[in-house]
SEDODREN-347283 format. One line per field, with one value per atom (N, C-alpha, C): residue number from 1; atom name; x, y, z. Coordinates in nm, 4 decimals. Example, Ala and Ser with C-alpha at 12.3 -4.5 7.8 and 13.67 -1.06 7.14 Angstrom:
# SEDODREN-347283
n = 1_1_1_2_2_2;
atom = N_CA_C_N_CA_C;
px = 1.3190_1.2300_1.3200_1.2850_1.3670_1.2900;
py = -0.5690_-0.4500_-0.3300_-0.2250_-0.1060_0.0030;
pz = 0.7800_0.7800_0.7800_0.7080_0.7140_0.7870;
This chain:
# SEDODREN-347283
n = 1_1_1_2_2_2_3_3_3_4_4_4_5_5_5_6_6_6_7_7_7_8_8_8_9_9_9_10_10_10_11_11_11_12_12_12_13_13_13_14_14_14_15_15_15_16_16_16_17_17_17_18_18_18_19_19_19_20_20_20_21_21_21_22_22_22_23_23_23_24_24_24_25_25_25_26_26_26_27_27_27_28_28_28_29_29_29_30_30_30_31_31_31_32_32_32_33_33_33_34_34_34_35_35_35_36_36_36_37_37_37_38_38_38_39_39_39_40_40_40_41_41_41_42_42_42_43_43_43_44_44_44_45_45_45_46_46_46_47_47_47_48_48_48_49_49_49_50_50_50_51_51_51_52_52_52_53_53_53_54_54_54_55_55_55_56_56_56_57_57_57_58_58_58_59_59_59_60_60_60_61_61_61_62_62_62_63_63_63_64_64_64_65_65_65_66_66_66_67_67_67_68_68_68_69_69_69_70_70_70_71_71_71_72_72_72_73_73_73_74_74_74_75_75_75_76_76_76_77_77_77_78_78_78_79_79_79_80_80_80_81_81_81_82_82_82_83_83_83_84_84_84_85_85_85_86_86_86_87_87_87_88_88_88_89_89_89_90_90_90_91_91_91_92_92_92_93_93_93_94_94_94_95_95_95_96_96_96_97_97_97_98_98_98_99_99_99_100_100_100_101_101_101_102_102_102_103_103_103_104_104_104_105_105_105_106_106_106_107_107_107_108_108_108_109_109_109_110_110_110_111_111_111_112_112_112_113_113_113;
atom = N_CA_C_N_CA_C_N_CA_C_N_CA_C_N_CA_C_N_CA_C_N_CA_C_N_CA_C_N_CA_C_N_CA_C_N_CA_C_N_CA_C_N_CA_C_N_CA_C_N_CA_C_N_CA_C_N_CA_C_N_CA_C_N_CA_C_N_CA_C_N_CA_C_N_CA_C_N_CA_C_N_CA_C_N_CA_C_N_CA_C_N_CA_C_N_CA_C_N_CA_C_N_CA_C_N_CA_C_N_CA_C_N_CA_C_N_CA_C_N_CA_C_N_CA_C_N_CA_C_N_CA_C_N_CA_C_N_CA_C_N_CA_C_N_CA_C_N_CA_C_N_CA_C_N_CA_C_N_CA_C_N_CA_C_N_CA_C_N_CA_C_N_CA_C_N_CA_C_N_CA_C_N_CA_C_N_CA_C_N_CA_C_N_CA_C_N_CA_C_N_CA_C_N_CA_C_N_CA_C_N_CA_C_N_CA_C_N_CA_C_N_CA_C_N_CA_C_N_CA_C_N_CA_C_N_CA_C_N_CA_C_N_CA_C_N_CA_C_N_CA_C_N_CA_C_N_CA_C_N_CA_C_N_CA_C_N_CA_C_N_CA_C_N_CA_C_N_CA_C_N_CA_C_N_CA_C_N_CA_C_N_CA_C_N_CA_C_N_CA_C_N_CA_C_N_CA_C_N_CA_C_N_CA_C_N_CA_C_N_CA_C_N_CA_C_N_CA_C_N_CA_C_N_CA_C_N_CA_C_N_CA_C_N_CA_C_N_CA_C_N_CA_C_N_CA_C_N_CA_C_N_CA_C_N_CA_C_N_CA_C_N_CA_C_N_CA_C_N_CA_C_N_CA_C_N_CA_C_N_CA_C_N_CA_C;
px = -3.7431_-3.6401_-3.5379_-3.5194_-3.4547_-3.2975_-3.2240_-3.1098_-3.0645_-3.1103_-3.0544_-3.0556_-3.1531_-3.1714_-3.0558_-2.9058_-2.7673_-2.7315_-2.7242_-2.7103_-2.8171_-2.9207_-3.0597_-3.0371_-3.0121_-2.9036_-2.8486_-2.7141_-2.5960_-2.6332_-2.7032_-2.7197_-2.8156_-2.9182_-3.0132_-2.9543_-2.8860_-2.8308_-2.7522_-2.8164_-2.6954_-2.6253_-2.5993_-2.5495_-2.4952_-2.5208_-2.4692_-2.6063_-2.6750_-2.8067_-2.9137_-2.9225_-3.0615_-3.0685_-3.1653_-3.1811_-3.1823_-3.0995_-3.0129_-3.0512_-3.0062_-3.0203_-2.8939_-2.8625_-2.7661_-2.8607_-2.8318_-2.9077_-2.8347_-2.8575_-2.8617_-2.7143_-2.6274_-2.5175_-2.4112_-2.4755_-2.3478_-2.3980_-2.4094_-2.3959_-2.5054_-2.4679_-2.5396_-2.6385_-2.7233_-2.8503_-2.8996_-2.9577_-2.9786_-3.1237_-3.2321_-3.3538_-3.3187_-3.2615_-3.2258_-3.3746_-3.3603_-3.4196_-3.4252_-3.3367_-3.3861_-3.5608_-3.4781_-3.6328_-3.7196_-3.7293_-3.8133_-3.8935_-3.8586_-3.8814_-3.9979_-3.8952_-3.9202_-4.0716_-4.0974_-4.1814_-4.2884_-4.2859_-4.3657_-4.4336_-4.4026_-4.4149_-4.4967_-4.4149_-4.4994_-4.5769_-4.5634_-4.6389_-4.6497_-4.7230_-4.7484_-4.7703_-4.8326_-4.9277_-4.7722_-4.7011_-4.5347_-4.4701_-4.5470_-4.4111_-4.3998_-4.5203_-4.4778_-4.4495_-4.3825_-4.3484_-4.2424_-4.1141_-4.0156_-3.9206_-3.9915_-3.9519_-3.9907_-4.0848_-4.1428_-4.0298_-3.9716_-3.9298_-3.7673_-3.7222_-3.5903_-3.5735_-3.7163_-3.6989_-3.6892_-3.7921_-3.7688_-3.6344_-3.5311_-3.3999_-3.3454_-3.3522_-3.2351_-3.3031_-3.3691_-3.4732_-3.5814_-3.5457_-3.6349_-3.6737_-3.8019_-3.8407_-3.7704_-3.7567_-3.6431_-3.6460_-3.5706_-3.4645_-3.4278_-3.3786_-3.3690_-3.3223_-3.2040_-3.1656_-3.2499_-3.1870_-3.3066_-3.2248_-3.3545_-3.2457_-3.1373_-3.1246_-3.0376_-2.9441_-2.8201_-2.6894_-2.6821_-2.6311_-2.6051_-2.7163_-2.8957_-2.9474_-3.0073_-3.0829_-3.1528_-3.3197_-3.3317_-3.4786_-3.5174_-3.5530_-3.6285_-3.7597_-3.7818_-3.9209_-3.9857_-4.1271_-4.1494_-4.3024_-4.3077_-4.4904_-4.5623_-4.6630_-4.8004_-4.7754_-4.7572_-4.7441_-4.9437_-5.0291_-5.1378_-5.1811_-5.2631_-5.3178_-5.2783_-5.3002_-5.2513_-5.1162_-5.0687_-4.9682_-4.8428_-4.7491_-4.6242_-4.5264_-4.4330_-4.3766_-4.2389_-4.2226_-4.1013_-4.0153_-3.8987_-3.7908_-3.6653_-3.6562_-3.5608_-3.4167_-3.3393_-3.1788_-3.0725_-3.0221_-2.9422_-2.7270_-2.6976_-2.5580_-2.4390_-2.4996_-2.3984_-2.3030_-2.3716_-2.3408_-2.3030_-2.2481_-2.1817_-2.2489_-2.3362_-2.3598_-2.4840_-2.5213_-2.6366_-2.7813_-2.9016_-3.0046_-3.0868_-3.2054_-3.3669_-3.4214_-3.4065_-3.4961_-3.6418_-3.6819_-3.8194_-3.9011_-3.9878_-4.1131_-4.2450_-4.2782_-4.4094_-4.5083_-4.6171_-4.6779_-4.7185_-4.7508_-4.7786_-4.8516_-4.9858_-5.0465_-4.9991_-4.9135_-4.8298_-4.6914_-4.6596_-4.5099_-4.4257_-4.3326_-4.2298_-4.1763_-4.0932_-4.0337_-3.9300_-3.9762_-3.8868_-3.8884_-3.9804_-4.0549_-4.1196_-4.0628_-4.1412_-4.1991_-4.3198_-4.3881_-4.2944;
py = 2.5473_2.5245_2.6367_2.7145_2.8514_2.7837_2.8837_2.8717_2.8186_2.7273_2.5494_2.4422_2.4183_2.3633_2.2741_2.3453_2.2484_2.1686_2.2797_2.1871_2.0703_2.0829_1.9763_1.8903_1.9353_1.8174_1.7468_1.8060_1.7200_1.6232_1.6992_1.5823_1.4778_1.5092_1.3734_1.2742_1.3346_1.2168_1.1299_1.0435_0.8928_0.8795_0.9437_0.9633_0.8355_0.7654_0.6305_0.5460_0.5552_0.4913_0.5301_0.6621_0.6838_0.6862_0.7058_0.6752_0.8162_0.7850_0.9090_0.8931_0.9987_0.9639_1.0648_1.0837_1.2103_1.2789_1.4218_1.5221_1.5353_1.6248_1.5720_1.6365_1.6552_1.7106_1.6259_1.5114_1.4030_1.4193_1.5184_1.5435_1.4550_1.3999_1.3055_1.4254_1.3257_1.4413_1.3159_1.3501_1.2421_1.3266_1.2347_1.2023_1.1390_1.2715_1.2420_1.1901_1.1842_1.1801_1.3471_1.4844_1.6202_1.6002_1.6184_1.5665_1.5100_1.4028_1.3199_1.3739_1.4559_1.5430_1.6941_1.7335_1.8772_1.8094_1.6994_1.6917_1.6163_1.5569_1.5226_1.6561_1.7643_1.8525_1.9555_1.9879_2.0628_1.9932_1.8995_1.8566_1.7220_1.6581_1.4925_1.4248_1.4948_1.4513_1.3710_1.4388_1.4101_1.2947_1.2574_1.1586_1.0530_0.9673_0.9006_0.8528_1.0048_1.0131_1.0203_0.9709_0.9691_0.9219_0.8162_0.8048_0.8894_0.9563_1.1178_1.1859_1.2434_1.3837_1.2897_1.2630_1.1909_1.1356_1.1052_1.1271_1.2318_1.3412_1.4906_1.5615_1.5197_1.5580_1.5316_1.4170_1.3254_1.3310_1.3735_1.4044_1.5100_1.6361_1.7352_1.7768_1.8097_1.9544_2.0445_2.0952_2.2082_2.2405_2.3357_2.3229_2.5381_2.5747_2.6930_2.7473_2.8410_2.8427_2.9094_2.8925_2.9366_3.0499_3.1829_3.2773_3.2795_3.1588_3.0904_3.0448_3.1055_3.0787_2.9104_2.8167_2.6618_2.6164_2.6725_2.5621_2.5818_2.5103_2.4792_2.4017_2.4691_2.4378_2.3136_2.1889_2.0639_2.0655_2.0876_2.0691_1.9508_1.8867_1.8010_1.8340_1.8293_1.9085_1.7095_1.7818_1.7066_1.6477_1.5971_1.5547_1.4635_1.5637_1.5587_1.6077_1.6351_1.7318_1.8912_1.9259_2.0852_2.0983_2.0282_2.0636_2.0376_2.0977_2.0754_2.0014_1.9624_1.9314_1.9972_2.1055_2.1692_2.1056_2.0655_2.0071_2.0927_2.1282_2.2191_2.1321_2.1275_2.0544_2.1868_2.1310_2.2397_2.1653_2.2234_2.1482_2.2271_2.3442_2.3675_2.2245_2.1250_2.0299_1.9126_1.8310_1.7004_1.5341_1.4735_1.4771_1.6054_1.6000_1.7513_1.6515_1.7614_1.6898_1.7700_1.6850_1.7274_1.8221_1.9238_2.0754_2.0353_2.0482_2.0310_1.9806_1.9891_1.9650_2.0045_2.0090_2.1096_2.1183_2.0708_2.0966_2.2180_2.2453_2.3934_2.3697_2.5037_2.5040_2.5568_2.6647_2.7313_2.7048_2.7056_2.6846_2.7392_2.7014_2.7758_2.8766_3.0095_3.1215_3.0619_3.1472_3.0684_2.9374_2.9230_2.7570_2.8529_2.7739_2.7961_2.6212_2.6531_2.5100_2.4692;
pz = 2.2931_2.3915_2.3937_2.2845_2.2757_2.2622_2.3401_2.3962_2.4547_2.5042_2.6086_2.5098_2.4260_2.3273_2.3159_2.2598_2.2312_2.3500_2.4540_2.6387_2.6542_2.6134_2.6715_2.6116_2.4436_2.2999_2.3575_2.4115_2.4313_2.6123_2.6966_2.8113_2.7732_2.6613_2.6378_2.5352_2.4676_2.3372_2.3492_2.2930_2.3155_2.1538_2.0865_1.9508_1.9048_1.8160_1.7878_1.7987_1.8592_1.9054_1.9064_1.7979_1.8054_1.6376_1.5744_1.4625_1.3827_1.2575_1.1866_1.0934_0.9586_0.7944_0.7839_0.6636_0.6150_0.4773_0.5250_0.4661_0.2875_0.2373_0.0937_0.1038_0.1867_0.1302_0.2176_0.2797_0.3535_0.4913_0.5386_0.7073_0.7650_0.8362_0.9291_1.0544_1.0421_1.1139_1.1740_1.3543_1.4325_1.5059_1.5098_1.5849_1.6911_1.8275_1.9349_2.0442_2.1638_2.2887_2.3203_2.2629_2.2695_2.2066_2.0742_1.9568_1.9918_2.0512_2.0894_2.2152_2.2986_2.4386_2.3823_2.2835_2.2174_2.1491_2.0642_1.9864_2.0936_2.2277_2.3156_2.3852_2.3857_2.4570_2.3997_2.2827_2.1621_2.0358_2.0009_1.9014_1.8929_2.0057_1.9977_1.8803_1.8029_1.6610_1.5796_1.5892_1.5205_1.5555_1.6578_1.8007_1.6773_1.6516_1.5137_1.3977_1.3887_1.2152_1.1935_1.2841_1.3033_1.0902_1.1190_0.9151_0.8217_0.8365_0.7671_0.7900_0.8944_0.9071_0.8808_0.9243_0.8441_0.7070_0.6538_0.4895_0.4703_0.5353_0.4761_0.4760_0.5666_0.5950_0.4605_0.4631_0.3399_0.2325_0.1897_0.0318_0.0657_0.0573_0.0704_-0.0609_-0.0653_-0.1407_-0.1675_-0.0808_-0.0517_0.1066_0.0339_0.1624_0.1871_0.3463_0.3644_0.4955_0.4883_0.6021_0.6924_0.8519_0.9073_0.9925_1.0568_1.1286_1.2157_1.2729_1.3955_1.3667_1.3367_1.1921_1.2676_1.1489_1.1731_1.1700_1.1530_1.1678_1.0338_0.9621_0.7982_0.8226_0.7373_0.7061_0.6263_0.6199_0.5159_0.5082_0.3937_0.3528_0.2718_0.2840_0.1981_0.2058_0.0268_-0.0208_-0.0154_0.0164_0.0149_0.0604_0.1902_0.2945_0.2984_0.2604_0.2405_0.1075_0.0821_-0.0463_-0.0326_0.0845_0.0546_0.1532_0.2431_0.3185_0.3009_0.3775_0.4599_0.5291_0.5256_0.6868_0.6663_0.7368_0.8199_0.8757_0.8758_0.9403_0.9970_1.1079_1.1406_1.2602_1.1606_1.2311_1.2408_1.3763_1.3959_1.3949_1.3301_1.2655_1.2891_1.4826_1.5109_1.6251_1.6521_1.7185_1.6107_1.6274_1.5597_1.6597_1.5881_1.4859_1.4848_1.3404_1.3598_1.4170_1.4616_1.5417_1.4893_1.4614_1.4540_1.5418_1.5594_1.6564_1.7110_1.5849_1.5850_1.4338_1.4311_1.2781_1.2753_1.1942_1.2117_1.0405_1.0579_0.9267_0.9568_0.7856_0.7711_0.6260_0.6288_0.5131_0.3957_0.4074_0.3031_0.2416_0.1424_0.0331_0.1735_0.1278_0.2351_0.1505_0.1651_0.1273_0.0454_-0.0879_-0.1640_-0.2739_-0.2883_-0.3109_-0.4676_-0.5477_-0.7301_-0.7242_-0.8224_-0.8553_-0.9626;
């Protein structure tokens, strides 16, 4: 969604009413109707793992910022036997919101066993 992304955020969210967790350092992080649009569009497989990727927020693996200053990376291993799941919230908006998610076969940058 690039650069509209916060605008598309703020006209789809009903904040208060969509279902949230807080990330391991307090901040409340929300699984908007953006999220829900973004992950219909690009990655159906996700649409219902909505309790996956909001555990991964609030109890990650680890964790990493990402190039797009304000937004952070959540990770959670073995998802499966060899994979991933990527969690990317962006916490230049209040409350912060789910971007996107994404499995992946590799450690993320940064990641010791």
């Amino acid at each position: 969604m690039g650069k509209t992304s916060g605008a598309l955020h703020s006209f789809l969210g009903m904040a208060g009413r969509d279902p949230s967790t807080n990330d391991p350092d307090g901040r409340r992080v929300v699984f908007d109707a953006g999220t829900r649009l973004h992950l219909a569009l690009g990655r159906p497989d996700l649409m219902d793992e909505e309790d996956l990727i909001l555990g991964t927020v609030a109890h990650p693996d680890h964790g990493a910022p990402d190039a797009i200053a304000g937004r952070e990376h959540f990770y959670r291993r073995h998802i499966d036997p060899r994979r991933w799941l990527r969690v990317v919230v962006d916490f230049n908006d209040e409350p912060a919101w789910v971007v996107t998610a994404l499995v992946q076969q590799n450690p993320p940058r940064g990641w010791k066993s």
